[in-house]
KOLMARMAR-804372 format. One record per residue (C-alpha): residue in three letters; x, y, z; residue number from 1. Coordinates in nm, 4 decimals, padded with zeros to 6 digits. Layout:
<"ALA" <X Y Z> NUM>
...
This chain:
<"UNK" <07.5499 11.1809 08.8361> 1>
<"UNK" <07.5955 11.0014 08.4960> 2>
<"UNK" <07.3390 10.6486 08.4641> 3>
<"UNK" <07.5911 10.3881 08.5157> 4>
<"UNK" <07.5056 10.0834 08.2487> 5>
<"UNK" <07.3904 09.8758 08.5979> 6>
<"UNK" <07.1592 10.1842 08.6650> 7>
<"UNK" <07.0172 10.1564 08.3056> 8>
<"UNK" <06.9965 09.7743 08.2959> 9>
<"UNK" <06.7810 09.8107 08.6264> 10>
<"UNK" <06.5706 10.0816 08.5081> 11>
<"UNK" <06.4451 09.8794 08.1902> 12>
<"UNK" <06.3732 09.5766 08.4333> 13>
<"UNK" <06.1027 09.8264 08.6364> 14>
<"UNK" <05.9592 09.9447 08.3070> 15>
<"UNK" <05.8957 09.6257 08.1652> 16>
<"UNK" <05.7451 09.5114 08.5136> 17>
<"UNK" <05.5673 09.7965 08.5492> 18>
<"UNK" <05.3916 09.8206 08.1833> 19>
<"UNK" <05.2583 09.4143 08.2624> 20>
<"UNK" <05.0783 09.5487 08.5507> 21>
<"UNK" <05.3275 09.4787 08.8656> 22>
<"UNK" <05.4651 09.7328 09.0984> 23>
<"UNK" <05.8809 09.6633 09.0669> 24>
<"UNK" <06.0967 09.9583 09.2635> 25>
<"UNK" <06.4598 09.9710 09.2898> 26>
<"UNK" <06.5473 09.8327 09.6735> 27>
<"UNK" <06.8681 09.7883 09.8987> 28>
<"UNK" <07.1624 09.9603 09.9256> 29>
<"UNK" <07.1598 10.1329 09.5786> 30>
<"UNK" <06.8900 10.3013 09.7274> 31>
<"UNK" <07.1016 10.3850 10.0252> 32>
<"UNK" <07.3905 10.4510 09.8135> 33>
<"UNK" <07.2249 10.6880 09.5517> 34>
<"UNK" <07.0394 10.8957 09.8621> 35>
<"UNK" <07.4010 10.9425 10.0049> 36>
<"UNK" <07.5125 11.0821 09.6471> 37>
<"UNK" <07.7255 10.7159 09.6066> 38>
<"UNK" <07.7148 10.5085 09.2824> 39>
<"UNK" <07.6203 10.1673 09.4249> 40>
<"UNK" <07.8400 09.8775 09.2947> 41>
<"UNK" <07.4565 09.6928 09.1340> 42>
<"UNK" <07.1001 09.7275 09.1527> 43>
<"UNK" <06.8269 09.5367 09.3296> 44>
<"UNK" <06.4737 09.5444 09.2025> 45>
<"UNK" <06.1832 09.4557 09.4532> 46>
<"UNK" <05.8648 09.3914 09.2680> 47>
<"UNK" <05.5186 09.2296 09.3586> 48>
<"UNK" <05.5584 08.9691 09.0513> 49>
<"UNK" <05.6600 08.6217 09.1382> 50>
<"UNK" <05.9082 08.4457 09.0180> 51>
<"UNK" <05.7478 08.2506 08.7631> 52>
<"UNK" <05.6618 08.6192 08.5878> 53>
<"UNK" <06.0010 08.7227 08.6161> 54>
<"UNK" <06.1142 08.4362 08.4636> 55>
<"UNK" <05.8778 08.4267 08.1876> 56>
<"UNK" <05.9234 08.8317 08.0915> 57>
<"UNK" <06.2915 08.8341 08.0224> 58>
<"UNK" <06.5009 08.6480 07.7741> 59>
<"UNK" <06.8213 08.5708 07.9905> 60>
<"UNK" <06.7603 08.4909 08.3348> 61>
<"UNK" <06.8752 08.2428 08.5839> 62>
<"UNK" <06.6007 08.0699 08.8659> 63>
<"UNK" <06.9006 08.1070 09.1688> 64>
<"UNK" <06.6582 08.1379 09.3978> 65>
<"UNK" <06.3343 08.1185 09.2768> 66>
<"UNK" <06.2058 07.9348 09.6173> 67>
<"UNK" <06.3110 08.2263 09.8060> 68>
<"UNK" <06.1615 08.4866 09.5193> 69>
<"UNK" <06.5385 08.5836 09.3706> 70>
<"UNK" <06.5585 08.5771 08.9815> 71>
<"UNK" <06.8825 08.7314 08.8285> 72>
<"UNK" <06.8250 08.9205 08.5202> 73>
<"UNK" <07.1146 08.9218 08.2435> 74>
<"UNK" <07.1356 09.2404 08.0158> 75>
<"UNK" <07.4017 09.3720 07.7591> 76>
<"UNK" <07.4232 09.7266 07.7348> 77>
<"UNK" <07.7062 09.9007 07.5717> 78>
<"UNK" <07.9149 09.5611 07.5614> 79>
<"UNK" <07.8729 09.5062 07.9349> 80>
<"UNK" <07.7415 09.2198 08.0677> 81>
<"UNK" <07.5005 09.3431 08.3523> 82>
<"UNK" <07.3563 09.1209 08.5890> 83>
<"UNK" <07.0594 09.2507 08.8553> 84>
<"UNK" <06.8944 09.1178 09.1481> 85>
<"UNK" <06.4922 09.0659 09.1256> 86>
<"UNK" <06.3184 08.9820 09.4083> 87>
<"UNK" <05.9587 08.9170 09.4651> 88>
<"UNK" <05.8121 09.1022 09.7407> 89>
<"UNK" <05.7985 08.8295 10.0558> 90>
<"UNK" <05.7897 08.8332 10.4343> 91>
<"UNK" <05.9935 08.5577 10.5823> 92>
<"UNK" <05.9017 08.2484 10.7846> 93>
<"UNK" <06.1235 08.0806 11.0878> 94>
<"UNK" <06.5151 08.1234 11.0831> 95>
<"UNK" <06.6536 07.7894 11.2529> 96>
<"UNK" <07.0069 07.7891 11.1246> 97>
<"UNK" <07.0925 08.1444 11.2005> 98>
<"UNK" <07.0924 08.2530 10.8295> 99>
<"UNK" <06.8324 08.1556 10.6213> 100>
<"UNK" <06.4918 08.1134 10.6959> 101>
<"UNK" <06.3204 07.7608 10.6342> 102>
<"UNK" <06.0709 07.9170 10.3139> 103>
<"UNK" <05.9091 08.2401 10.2394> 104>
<"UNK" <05.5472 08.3623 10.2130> 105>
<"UNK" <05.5050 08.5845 09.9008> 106>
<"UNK" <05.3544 08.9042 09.9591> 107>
<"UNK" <05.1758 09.1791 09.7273> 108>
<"UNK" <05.2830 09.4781 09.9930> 109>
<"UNK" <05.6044 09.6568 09.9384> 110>
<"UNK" <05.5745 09.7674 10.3053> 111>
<"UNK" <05.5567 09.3918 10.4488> 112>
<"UNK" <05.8404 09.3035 10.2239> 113>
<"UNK" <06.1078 09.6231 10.3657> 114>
<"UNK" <06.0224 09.5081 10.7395> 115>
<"UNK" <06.2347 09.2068 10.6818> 116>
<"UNK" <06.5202 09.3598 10.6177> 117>
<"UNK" <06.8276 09.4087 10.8180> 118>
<"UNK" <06.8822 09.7549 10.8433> 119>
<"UNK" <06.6710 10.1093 10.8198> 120>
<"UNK" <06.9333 10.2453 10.5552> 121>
<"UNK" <06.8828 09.9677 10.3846> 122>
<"UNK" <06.5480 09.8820 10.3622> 123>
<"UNK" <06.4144 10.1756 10.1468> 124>
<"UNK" <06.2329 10.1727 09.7947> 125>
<"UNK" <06.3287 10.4322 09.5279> 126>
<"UNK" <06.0699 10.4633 09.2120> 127>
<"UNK" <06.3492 10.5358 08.9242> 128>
<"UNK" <06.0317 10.7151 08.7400> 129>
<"UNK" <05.9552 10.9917 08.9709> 130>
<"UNK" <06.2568 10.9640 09.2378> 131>
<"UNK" <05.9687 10.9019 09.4924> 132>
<"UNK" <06.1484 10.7313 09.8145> 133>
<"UNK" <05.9195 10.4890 09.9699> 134>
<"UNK" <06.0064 10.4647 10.3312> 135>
<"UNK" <05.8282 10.2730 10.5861> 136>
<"UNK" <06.1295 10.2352 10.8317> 137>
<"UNK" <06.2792 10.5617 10.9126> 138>
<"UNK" <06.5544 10.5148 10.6684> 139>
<"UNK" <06.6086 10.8616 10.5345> 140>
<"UNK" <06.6036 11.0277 10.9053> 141>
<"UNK" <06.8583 10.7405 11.0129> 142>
<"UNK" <07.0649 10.8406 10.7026> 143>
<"UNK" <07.0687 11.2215 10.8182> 144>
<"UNK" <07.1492 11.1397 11.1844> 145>
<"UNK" <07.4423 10.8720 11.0390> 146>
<"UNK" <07.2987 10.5906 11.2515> 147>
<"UNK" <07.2874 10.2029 11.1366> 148>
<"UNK" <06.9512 10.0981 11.3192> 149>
<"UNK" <06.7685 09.7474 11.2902> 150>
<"UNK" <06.4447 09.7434 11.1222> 151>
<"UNK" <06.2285 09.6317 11.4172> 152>
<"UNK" <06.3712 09.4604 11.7324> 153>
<"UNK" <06.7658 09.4056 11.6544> 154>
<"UNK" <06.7780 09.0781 11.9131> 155>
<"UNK" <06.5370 08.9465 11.6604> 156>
<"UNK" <06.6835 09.0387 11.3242> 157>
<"UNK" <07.0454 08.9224 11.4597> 158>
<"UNK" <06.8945 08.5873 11.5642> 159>
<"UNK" <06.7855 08.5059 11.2086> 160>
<"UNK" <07.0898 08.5982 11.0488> 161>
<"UNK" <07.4139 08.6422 11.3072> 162>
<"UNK" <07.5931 08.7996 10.9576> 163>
<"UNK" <07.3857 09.0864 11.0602> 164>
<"UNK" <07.5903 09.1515 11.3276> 165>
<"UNK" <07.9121 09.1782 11.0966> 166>
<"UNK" <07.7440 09.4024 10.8422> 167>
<"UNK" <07.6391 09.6840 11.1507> 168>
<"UNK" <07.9635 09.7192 11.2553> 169>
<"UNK" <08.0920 09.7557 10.8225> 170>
<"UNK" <07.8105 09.9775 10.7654> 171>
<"UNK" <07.8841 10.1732 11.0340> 172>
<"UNK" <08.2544 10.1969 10.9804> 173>
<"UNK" <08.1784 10.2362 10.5752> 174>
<"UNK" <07.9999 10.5432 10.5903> 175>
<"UNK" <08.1502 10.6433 10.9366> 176>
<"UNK" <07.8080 10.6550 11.1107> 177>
<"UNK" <07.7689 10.5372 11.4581> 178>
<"UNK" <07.5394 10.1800 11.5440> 179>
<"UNK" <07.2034 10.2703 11.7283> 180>
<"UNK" <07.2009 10.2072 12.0966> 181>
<"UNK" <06.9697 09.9490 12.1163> 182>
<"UNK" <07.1013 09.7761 11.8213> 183>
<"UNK" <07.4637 09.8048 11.9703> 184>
<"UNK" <07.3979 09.5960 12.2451> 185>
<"UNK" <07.1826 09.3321 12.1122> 186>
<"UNK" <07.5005 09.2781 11.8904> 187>
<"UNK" <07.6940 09.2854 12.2339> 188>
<"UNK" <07.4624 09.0127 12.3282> 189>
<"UNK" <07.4843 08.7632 12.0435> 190>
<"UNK" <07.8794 08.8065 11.9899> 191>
<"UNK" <07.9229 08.4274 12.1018> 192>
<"UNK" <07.6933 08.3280 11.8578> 193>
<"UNK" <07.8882 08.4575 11.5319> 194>
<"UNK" <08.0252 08.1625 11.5035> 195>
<"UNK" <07.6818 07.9604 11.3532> 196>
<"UNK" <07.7902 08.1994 11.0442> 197>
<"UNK" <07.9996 07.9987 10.8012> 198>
<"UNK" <08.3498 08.0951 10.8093> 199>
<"UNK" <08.3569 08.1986 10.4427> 200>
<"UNK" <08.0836 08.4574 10.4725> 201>
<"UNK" <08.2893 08.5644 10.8106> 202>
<"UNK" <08.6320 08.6166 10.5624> 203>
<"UNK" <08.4322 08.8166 10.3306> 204>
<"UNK" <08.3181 09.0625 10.5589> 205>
<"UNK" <08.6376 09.1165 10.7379> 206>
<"UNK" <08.8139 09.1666 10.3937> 207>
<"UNK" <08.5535 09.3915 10.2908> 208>
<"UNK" <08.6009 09.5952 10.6026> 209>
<"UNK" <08.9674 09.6025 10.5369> 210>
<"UNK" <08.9352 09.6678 10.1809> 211>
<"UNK" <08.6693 09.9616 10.2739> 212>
<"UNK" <08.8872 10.2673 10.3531> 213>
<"UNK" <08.7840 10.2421 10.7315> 214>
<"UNK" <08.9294 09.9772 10.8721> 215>
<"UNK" <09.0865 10.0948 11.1748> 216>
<"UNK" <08.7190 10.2099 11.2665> 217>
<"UNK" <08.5876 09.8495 11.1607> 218>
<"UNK" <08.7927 09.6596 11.3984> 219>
<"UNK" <08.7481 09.9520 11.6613> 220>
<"UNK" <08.3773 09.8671 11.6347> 221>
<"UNK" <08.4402 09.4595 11.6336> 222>
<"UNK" <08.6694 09.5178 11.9325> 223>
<"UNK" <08.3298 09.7484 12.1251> 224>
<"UNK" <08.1286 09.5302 12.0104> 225>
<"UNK" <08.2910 09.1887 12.1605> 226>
<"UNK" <08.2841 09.0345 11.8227> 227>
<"UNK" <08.6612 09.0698 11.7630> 228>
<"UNK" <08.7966 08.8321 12.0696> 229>
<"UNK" <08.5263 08.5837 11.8873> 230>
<"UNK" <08.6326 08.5501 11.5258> 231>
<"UNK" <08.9982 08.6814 11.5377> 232>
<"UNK" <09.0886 08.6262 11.9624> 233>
<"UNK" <09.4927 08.6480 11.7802> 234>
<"UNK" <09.4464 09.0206 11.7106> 235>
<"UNK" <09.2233 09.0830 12.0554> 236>
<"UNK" <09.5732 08.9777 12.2061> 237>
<"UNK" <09.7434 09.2612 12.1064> 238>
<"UNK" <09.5574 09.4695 12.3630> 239>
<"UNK" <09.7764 09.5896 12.6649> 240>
<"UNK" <10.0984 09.4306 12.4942> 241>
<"UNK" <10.3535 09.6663 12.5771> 242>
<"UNK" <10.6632 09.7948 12.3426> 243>
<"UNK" <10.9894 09.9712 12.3722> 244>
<"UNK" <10.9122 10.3142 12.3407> 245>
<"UNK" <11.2436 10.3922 12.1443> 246>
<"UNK" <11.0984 10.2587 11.8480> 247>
<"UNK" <10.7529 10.2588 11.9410> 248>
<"UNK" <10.6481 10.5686 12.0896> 249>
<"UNK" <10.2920 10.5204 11.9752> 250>
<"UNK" <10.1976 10.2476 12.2354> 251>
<"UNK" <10.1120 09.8949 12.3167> 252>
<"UNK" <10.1156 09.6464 11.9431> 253>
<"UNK" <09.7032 09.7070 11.9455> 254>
<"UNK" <09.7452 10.0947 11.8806> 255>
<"UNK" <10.0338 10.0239 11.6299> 256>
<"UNK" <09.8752 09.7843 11.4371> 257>
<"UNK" <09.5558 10.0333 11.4721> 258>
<"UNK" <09.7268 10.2862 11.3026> 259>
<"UNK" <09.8128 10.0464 11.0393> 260>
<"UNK" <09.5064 09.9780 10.9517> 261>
<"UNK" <09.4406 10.3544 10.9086> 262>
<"UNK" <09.6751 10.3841 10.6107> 263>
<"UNK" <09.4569 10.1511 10.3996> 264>
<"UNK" <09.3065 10.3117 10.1498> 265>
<"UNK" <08.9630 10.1904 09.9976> 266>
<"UNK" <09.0544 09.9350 09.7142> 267>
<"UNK" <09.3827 09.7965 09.8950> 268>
<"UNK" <09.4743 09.4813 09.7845> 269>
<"UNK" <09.3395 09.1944 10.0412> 270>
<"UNK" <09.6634 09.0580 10.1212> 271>
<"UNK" <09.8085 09.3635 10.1973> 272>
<"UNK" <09.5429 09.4640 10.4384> 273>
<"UNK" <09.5424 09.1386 10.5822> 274>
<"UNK" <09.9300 09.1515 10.5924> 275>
<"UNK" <09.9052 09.4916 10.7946> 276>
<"UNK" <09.6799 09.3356 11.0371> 277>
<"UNK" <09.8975 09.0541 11.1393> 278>
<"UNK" <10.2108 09.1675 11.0705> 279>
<"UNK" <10.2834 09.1732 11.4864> 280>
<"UNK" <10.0094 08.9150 11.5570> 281>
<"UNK" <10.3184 08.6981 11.6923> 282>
<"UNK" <10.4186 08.9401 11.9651> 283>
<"UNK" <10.1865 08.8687 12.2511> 284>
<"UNK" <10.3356 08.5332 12.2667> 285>
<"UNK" <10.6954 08.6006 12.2070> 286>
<"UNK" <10.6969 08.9601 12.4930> 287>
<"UNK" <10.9844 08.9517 12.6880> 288>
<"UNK" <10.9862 09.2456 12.9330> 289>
<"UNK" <11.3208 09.2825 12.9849> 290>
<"UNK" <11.6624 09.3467 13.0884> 291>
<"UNK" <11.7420 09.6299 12.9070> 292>
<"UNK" <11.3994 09.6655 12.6587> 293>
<"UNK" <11.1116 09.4860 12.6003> 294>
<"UNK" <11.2199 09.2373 12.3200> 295>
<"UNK" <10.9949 08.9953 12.0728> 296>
<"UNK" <11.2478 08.7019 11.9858> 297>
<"UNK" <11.0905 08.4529 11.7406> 298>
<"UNK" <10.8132 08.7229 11.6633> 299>
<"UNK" <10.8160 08.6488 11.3006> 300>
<"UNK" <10.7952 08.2809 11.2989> 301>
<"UNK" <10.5316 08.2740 11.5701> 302>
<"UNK" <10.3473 08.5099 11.3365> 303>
<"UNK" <10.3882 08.3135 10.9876> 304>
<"UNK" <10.2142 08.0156 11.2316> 305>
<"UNK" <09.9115 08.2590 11.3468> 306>
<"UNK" <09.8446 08.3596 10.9461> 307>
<"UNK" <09.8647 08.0384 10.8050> 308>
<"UNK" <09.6318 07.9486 11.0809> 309>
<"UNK" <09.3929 08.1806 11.0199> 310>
<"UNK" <09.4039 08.1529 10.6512> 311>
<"UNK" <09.3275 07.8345 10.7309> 312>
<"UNK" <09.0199 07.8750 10.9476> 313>
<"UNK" <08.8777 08.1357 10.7633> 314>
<"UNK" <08.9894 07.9253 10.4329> 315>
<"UNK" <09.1734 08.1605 10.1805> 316>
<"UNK" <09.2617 08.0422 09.8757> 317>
<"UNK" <09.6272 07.9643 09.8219> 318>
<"UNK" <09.7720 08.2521 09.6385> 319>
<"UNK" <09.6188 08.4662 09.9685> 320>
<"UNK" <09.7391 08.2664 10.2196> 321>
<"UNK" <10.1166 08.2517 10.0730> 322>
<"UNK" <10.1104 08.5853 10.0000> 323>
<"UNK" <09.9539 08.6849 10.3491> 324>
<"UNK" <10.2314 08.4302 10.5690> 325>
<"UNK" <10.4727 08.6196 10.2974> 326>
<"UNK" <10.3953 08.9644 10.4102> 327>
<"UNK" <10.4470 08.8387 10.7799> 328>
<"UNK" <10.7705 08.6654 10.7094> 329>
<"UNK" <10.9810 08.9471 10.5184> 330>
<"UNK" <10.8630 09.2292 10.7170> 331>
<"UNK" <11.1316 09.2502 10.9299> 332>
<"UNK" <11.3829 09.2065 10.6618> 333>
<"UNK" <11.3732 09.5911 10.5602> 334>
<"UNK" <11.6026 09.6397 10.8879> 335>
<"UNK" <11.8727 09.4710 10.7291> 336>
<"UNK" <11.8528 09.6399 10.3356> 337>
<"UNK" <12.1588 09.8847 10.3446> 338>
<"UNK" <12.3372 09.6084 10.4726> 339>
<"UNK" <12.2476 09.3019 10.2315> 340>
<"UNK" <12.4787 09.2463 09.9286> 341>
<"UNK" <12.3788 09.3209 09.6218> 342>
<"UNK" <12.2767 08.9624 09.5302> 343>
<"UNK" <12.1023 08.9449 09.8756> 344>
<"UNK" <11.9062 09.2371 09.7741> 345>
<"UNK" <11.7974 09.1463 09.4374> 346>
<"UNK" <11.7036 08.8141 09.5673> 347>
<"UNK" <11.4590 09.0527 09.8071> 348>
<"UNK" <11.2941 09.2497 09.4967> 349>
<"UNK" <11.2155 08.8790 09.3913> 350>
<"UNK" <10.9445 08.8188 09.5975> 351>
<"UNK" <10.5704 08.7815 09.4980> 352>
<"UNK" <10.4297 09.1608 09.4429> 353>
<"UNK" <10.6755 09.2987 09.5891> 354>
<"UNK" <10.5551 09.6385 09.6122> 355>
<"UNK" <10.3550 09.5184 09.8634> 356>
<"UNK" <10.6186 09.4177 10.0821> 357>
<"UNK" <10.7376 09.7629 10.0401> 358>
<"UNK" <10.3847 09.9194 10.1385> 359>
<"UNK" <10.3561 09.7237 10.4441> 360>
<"UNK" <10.7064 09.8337 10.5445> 361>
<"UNK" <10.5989 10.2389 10.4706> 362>
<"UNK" <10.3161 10.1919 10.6577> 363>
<"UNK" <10.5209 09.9797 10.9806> 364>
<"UNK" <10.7295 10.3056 11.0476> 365>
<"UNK" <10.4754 10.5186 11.0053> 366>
<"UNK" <10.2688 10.3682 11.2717> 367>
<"UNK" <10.5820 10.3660 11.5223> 368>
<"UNK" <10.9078 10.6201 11.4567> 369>
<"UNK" <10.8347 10.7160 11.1217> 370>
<"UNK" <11.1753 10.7277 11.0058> 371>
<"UNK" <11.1205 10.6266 10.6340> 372>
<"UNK" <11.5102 10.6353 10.5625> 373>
<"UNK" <11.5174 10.2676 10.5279> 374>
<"UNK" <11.1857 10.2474 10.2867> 375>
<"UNK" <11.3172 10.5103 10.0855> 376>
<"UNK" <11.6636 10.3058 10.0604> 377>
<"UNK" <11.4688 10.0415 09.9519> 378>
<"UNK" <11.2209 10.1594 09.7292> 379>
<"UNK" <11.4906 10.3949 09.5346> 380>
<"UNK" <11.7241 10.0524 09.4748> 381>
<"UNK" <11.4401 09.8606 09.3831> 382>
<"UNK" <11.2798 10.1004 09.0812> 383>
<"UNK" <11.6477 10.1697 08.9782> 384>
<"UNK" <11.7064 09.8211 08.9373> 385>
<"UNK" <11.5853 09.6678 08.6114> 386>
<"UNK" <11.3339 09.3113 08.6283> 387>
<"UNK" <11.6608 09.1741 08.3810> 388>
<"UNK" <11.9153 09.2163 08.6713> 389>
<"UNK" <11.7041 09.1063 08.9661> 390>
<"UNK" <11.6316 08.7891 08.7183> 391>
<"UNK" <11.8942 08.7662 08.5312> 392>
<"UNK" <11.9471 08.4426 08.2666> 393>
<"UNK" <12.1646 08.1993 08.4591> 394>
<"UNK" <12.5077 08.2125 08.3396> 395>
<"UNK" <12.5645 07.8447 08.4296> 396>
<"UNK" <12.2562 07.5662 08.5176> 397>
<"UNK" <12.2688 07.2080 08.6727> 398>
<"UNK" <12.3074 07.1194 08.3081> 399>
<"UNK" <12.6642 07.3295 08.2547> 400>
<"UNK" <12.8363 07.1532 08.5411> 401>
<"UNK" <12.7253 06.8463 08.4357> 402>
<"UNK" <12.8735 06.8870 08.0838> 403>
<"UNK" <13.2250 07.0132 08.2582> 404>
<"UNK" <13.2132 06.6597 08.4110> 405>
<"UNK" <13.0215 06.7351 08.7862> 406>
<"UNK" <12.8351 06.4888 08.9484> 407>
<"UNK" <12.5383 06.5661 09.0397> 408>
<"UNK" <12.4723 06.5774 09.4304> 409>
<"UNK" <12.4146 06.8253 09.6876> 410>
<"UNK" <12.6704 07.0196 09.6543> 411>
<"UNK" <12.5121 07.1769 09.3090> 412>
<"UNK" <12.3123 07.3565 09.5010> 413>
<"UNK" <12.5684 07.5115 09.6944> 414>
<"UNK" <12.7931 07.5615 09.3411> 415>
<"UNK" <12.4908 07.7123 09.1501> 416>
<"UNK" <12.3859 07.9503 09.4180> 417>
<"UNK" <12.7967 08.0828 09.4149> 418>
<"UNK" <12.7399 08.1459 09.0378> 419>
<"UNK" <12.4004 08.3421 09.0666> 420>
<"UNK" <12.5356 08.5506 09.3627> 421>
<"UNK" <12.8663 08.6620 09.1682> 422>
<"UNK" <12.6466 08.7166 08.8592> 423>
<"UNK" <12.3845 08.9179 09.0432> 424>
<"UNK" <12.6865 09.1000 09.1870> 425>
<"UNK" <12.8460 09.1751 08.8701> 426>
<"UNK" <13.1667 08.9974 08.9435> 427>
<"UNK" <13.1089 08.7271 08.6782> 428>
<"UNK" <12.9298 08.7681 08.3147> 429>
<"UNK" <12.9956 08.4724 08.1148> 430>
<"UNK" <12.9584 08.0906 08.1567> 431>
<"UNK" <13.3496 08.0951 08.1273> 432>
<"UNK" <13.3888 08.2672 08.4264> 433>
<"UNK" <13.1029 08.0896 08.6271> 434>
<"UNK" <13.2939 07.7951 08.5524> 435>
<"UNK" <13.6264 07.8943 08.6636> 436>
<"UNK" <13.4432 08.0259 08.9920> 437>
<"UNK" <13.3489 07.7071 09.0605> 438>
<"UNK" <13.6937 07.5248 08.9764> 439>
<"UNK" <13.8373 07.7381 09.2220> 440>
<"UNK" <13.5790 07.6353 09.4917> 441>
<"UNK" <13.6072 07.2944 09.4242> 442>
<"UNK" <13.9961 07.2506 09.3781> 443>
<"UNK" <14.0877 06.9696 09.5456> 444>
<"UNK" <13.7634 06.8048 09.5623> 445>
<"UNK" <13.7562 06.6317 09.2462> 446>
């Protein structure tokens, strides 16, 4: 595998540690990604120097958290800017909030420094040099039997950071390995307390294990795992809720939306995957058993309330949250798109990224009847139709009626929207004709 400019930039950082005398090894998951034959995203570097040293040896660095023995190191190489991770070698003192602990003891040993660390696959030492793996923690067997295993006693390395808990279950789910028993259920046993962990480090893991490639296995494991009815209790609803098998042959909404979440490929857009997960988060409330078949009136607008609730409580920016309620909204609309006019339509392609409204709708039939008839309908209309005629220049503004002697008021509204729609249908193509389509809507009103 080719030396990605992150590898280099790390590389240099040992050397230059290493020819002043300290020991400096690369640490982490790029250890755990490079054993697995992965190219990990950045480098960490462990080293025995303290973060005065550090400081003092490189030009560009930045103290972040120098009180906890993390300096970032800033490199160029080949016009990228490259930042790494260096971290004195330390052993921990008390965790009280459930995330940090309180201050750090610095240590010379490379072996007190890896038993602090969450997991076995993770807490490994690589000497870039000689490829040497320095392993005090069973990492490399763990990595061969595809386990994620707690360094030491898991009740006690969940109870100083409950993220811990979260990570498991994405490691697990990332690589498709399988949690360790005994780890398993300590994170059974310290579900309830997830929610010490601020809800912004809670979003990023869950988008991460959407974004991932696994997340149907991800939420599998939350759901085993008990953390899923604590963080997200709107998706543990969809368990057991029951749906009419003519369109749903696949099961209750939880399998459907399961086999959603199966289509997502790693590097999905965030609002799409969260868009595929609560799509149908409005059904549990709006199940209606019968006569006839099971029905979900309201479905939609009970589920634009659950997204913008949890985009809320989990605190997604703006542009994610609209786009996320967005997904929910329209998703239902795709029923409807052999029917719509053609000014209906176009006004559908004019939604925000619209192409994901289309993949969420591909992906809702083929986790239920997977007729695609309608998607490819859609799709087909949409790429045939060029951006000018799905926005169009106006043939006639608020300004034109004024100048032909409107007044303005509510009815403009109604009088501009006439306009567009003709124009978007082709049955008008000058202001000329806009304005004798609105004469004739307004004769006798004047």
């Amino acid at each position: 595998m080719e030396e990605s400019p992150a590898q280099i930039a790390a590389e240099e950082i040992v050397q230059r540690l290493r020819a002043e005398g300290y020991e400096a090894y690369f640490a982490g998951g790029c250890v755990r990604d490079l054993l697995l034959g992965h190219e990990p995203s950045d480098f960490d570097v462990a080293t025995s120097a303290h973060p005065d040293v550090v400081l003092k040896l490189f030009e560009r660095t930045f103290a972040v958290g120098a009180h906890f023995g993390v300096v970032l190191v800033a490199d160029e190489i080949d016009g990228q800017e490259i930042v790494t991770e260096v971290a004195t070698y330390r052993s921990d003192e008390a965790y009280t909030d459930g995330r940090r602990p309180e201050s750090v003891r610095f240590s010379g040993s490379a072996e007190e420094d890896v038993v602090r660390r969450d997991f076995t696959i993770n807490g490994m030492l690589l000497d870039p040099q000689t490829g040497t793996v320095l392993d005090y923690v069973g990492g490399q067997a763990d990595l061969a039997s595809k386990l994620v295993r707690a360094i030491g006693d898991p009740a006690q390395r969940f109870e100083e950071d409950k993220l811990r808990m979260l990570r498991a279950v994405r490691f697990a789910a990332r690589f498709e390995f399988e949690i360790e028993e005994q780890t398993e259920a300590a994170i059974c046993a310290s579900a309830t307390k997830i929610h010490q962990v601020s809800r912004e480090r809670i979003r990023d893991e869950l988008t991460r294990m959407l974004t991932e490639g696994q997340a149907r296995r991800a939420f599998e494991l939350l759901d085993r795992t008990g953390l899923l009815k604590e963080i997200l209790p709107e998706i543990d609803r969809l368990h057991g809720v029951e749906q009419p098998p003519e369109f749903h042959p696949e099961g209750d909404v939880w399998t459907h939306t399961m086999m959603l979440l199966e289509q997502l490929p790693a590097g999905v857009s965030a609002m799409l995957a969260w868009g595929a997960l609560l799509h149908d988060a409005g059904k549990p409330a709006t199940f209606q058993p019968g006569p006839g078949r099971i029905r979900f009136n309201g479905h939609v607008e009970v589920g634009v309330r659950i997204a913008e609730e949890i985009g809320r409580r989990l605190r997604f920016s703006n542009e994610e949250a609209t786009q996320v309620a967005a997904l929910v909204e329209n998703h239902m609309r795709f029923g409807d798109v052999e029917r719509m006019k053609a000014s209906t339509l176009k006004r559908f392609f004019r939604l925000d990224r619209f192409e994901e409204h289309l993949a969420l709708h591909k992906m809702d039939c083929l986790a239920s009847h997977r007729d695609l008839q309608l998607y490819n309908f859609a799709k087909g209309k949409y790429e045939a139709t060029p951006s000018e005629e799905v926005r169009p220049a106006l043939l006639l503004t608020g300004r034109d009626l004024i100048a032909a002697g409107y007044k303005p008021g509510p009815e403009f509204k109604r009088l501009l929207a006439l306009a567009e729609d003709a124009q978007l249908e082709g049955r008008i193509h000058s202001q000329e004709e806009a304005l004798v389509l609105v004469a004739e809507a307004t004769r006798g009103q004047r």
